[in-house]
N, C-alpha and C positions, 0 to 999 in steps of 0.2 A: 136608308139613313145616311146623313155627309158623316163625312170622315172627319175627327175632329183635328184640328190646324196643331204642326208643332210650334212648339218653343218658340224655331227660328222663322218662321211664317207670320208667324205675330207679332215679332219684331218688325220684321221685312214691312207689314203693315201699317204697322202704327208710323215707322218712319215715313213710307210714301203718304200717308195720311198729314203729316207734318209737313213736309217738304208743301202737297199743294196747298194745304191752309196759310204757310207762309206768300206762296205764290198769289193768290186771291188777296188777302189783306193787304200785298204791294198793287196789287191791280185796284182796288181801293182807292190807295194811295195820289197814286199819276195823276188824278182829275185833281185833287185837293191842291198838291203841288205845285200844275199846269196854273190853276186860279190865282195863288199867288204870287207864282212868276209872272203872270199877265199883268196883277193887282201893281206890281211892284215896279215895271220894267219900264214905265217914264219919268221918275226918280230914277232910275239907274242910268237912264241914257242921258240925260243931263249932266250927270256927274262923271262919266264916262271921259268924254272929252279932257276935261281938262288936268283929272287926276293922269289919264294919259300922258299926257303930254309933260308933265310935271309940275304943274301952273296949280298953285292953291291959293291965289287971290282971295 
């Protein structure tokens, strides 16, 4: 029969438990992000230029 987990083993667990679920849901993330950084980034390079430079014609 296992030996049953103390106190601090169960903590120990639930955080690594935590820690990778947080890690996965940013892994998620990156693709959704990626898509509207794409969506977005010829509107950005337009405006790029000239707020550069200082020019808001």
């Amino acid at each position: 029969m296992a030996k049953p987990k103390t106190l601090e083993q169960l903590r120990a667990d639930k955080e690594r438990a935590e820690t990778r679920l947080a890690r996965e849901q940013h892994k998620l993330e990156r693709p959704e992000n990626r898509k509207k950084y794409l969506e977005k980034g010829e509107r950005q390079k337009r405006t790029h230029r000239p707020c550069k430079s200082g020019r808001h014609d």
